[in-house]
N, C-alpha and C positions, 0 to 999 in steps of 0.2 A: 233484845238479846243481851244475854251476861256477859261481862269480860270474858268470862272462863269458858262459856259455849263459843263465842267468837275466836276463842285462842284455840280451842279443837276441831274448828272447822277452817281455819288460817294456814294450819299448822300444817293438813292433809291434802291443803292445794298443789306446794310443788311437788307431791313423792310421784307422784306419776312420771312428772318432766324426767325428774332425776334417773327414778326406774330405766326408761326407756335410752336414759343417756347412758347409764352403766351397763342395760345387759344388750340391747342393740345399739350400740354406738352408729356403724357404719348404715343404718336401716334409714328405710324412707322418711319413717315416723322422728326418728332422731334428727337427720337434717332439716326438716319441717320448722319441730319443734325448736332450731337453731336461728331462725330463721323469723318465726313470725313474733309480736311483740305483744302480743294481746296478754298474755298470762302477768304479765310483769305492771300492766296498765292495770289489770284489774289489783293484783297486789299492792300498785300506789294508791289507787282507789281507797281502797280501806287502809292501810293507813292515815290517809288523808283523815277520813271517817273517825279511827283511834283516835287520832293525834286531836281531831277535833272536842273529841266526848273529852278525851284528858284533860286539853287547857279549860274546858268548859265545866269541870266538875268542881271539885272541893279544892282551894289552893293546898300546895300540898308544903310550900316552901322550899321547894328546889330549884336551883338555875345550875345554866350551864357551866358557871363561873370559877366553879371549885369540885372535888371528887365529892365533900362530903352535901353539895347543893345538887348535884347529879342522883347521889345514893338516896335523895331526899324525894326527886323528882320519879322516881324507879319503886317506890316504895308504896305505889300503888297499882289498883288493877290496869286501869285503862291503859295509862302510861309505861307500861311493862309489856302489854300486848303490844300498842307500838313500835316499842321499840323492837319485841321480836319479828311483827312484820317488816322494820326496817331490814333485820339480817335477814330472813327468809327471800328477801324481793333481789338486794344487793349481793347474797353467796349464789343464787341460781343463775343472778346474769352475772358473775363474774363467769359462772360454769356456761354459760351462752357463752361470752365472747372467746373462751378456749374452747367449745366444740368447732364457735364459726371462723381458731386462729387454727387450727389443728384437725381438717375435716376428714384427713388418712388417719388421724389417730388412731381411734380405734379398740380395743382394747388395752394398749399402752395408757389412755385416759382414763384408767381405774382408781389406781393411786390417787392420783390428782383430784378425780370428781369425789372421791371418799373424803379426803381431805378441806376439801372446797366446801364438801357438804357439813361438815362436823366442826372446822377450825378454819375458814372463809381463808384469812390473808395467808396460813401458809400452805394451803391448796396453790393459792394462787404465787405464792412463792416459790414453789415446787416448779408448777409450771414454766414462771417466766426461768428459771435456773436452768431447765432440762429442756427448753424450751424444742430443739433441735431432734433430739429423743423422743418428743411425745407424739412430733406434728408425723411421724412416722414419713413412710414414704411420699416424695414431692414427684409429683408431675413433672414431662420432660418436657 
């Protein structure tokens, strides 16, 4: 399989999660999906998989060392896929551990899961700020 088929079918794993986070929040399927860890396992998986075809392929001359040894290491397919499954695996479980920190949320978790989904750290900057706002009504 091609970087680029692999990067279209990587891509379309979490919309479901997310879906179900933003329009049923408070639904069965949403606390489930809060819940259990498999989707996140199969996303380290393949990266694992990426991450391996990358260092395995054509050196590219990039390290981690410097911006312009990073922009060197990104400058290819495999390596680029990687790295977007890393955000794709790490913005949906930040958005897990605000659904499983904020389980009354609710639809107040909209902002946040948008944000979380498009711009990871300040989804999750939003949240921890407003934290008290989002988690909506607490239990007596």
């Amino acid at each position: 399989m091609s970087a680029a088929d692999t990067f279209q079918i990587v891509n379309l794993l979490p919309l479901p999660i997310w879906a179900v986070w933003m329009l049923a929040p408070r639904s069965a399927a949403a606390r489930w999906l809060a819940t259990v860890l498999w989707p996140w396992q199969v996303l380290g998986a393949l990266y694992l998989v990426a991450l391996g075809i990358a260092f395995a392929g054509e050196p590219t001359g990039g390290s981690f060392s410097s911006l312009a040894g990073v922009m060197r290491f990104f400058d290819s397919e495999w390596p680029t896929v990687a790295g977007w499954i890393h955000y794709l695996c790490f913005d949906s479980f930040v958005a897990r551990w605000i659904m499983n920190d904020a389980p009354e949320g609710g639809y107040r978790l909209l902002p946040v899961l948008l944000l979380t989904l498009m711009f990871g750290p300040i989804g999750l900057l939003l949240y921890t700020l407003g934290r008290p706002f989002f988690r909506g009504a607490q239990p007596a």
